[in-house]
N, C-alpha and C positions, 0 to 999 in steps of 0.2 A: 504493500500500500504506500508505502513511504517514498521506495523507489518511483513509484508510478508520478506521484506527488513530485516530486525532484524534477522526474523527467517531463512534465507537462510544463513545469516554472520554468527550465532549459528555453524549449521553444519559445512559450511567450516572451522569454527575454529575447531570444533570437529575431523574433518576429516583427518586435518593438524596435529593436538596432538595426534591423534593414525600413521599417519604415521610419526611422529616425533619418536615416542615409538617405532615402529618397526625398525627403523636404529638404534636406539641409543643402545637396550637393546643387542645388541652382540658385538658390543663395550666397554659396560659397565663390560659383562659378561668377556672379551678377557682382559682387564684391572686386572680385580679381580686375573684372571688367574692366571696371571702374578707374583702373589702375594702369590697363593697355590703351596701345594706340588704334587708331581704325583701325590700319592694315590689318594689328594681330586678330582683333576681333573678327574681322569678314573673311578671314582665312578660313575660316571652320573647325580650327583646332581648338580641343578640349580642355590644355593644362591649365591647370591650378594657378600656376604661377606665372607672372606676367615678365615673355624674354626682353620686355625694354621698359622698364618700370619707371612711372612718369607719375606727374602730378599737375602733370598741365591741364586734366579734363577736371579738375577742381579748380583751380587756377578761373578756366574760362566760365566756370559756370557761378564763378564769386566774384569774378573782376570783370571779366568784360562781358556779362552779364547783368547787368545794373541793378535789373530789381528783384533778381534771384536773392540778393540776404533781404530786402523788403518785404518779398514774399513769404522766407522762415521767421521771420519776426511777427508777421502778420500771425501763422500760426501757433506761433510758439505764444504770443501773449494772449489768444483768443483761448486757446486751451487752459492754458495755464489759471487764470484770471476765472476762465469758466469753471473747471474742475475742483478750485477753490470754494465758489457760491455754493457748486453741488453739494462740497461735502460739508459747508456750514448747514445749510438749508433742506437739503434733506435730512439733514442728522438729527436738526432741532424738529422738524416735523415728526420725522419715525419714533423720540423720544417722546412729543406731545403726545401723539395718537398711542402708545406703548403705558404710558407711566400717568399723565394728567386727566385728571376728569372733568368737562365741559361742554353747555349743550350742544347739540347737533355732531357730539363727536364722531358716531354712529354714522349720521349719514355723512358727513364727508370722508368718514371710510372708504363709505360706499361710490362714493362720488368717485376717489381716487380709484376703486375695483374698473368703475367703468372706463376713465378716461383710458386705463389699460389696453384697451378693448377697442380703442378707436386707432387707426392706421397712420401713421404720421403723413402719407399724402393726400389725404382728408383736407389737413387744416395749413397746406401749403397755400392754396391764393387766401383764406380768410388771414394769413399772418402776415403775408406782402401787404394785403392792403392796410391791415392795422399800422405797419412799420411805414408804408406810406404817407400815411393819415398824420405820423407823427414827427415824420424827418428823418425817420433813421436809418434810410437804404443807402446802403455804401457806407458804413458807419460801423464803428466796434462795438456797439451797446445793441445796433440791431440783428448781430449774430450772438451776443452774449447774455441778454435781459432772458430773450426768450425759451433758452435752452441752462438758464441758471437754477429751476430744478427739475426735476426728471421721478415722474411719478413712482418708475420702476422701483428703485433703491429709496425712494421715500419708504416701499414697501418691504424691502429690503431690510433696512435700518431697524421700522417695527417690528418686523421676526428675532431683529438681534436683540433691539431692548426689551421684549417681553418675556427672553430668559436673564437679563440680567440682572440678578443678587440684590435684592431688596434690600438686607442688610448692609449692605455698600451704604444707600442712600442712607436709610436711616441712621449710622453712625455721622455721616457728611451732616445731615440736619441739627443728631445732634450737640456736633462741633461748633454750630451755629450759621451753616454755611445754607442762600437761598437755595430758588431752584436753580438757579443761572448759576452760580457755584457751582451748585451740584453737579452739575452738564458737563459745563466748563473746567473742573479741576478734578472731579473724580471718575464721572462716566465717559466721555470721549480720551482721556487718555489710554483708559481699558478697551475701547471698543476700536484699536490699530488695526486687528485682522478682515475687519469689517472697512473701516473705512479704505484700507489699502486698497482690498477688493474693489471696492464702489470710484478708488482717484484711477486705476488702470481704466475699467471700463469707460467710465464716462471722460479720460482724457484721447485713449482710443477714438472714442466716439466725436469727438469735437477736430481731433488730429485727421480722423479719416473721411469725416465729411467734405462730400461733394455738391449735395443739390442745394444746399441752404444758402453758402457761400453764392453759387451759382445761379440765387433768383436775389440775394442781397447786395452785392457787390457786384458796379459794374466799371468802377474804373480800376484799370489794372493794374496800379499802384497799390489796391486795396484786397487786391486777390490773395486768397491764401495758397500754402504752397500744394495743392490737391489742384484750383484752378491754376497756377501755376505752373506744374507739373504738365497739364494738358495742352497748355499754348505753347510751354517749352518743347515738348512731345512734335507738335505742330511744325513749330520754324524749324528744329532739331532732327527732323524725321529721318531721317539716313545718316546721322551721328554719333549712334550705340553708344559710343564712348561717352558723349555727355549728358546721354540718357540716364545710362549705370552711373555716373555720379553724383546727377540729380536725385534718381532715384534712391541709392544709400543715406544721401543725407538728410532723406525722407523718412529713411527708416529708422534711422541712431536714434531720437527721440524715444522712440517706443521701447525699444532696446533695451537704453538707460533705465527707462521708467520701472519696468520689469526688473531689470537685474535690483534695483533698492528697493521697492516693496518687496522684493520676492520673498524675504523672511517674515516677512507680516503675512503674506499671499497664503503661503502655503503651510503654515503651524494654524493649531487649534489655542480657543485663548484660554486660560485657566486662570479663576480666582483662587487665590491664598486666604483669604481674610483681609483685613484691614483694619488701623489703626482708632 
């Protein structure tokens, strides 16, 4: 029985390391790329490593490119700025609806179940014209107000605060500390595994959108780097090499982001007690 057990673990590791190998090795290849000249790249050869290693296809696409770093700034601050909101705002929500008692709590539960339920290209032109209405097309508030909480992980949050340790709170209370205390200096520092989870997704989500960008911004100084990416893609079209460096530097973001939550990501949280 044992044996059989061992030998079944064998394969799925095996099975795991060949589909590991198969994502990774055109990534790895798109990487290299990055790094070759045309020539090597339209040759059709497969190595790894690039026989005239250059750094001129980063070069072109940060210098003589202009508004390629305006385009990574676009993104980088739209995410970042947003994925912050998210996790103030849904945190403080999923703790209300989890922990506070007040009317209609019930039905905006319910309210939030439903908007679940509605398809985000629903409320594509009702949100153009709201953002119209108010000035903020082609604007960083009008890609970031609206997507500053995210019903999912509001509902997210309340699964996490309604096993969180009552006791907790009540010693916080009675240290003397409010609710805003509470939140703020005992429950969101415990609840890293949860919010890590919720800053990958929803920086993902703000980093890899395309259609929002693309009905909000229409001058190209305001593109993010996804609209970006598509025009460069465009003038670029037979330039591999400045493609794969565009592209990388589209990916390192997520990259990073992962590699430092990954210890909050993927552990489970454990209470001790507390004082």
């Amino acid at each position: 029985m044992k044996k059989t057990q061992n030998a079944w673990k064998v394969i799925a590791y095996i099975v795991l390391t060949v589909y590991a190998l198969v994502t990774l090795i055109p990534f790895i290849w798109a990487m290299s790329a990055s790094f070759k000249t045309l020539e090597e790249i339209v040759s059709g050869t497969m190595n790894f490593i690039p026989k005239d290693f250059t750094f001129e296809n980063y070069k072109q696409i940060f210098i003589e490119q202009k508004l390629f770093p305006r385009w990574l700034f676009n993104s980088l601050f739209i995410a970042i700025v947003g994925t912050a909101l998210n996790l103030l705002f849904n945190s403080m929500a999923g703790y209300a609806l989890a922990r506070l008692s007040f009317p209609g709590k019930k039905s905006i539960f319910m309210m939030i179940l439903a908007v679940l339920m509605i398809p985000g290209q629903v409320t594509m032109i009702p949100n153009f014209l709201i953002l119209k209405e108010l000035g903020w097309l082609n604007t960083y508030q009008g890609m970031i107000v609206p997507a500053m909480v995210n019903t999912t992980f509001i509902f997210m949050m309340r699964q996490f605060f309604i096993n969180f340790p009552k006791e907790l709170e009540e010693a916080a209370e009675l240290d003397g500390l409010s609710k805003f205390g509470t939140f703020f200096k005992v429950v969101l520092p415990l609840a890293k595994p949860a919010l890590a989870a919720q800053a990958i997704f929803v920086f993902m989500g703000f980093w890899n959108d395309f259609m929002r960008p693309l009905i909000v911004m229409s001058d190209t100084e305001m593109f993010t780097l996804t609209l970006g990416l598509n025009t460069f893609k465009g003038q670029y079209i037979s330039y591999w090499n400045y493609i794969m460096a565009a592209s990388m530097v589209f990916t390192l973001p997520m990259l990073l982001l992962y590699a430092f939550f990954n210890k909050y990501f993927v552990k489970g949280i454990s209470f001790t007690g507390g004082k």
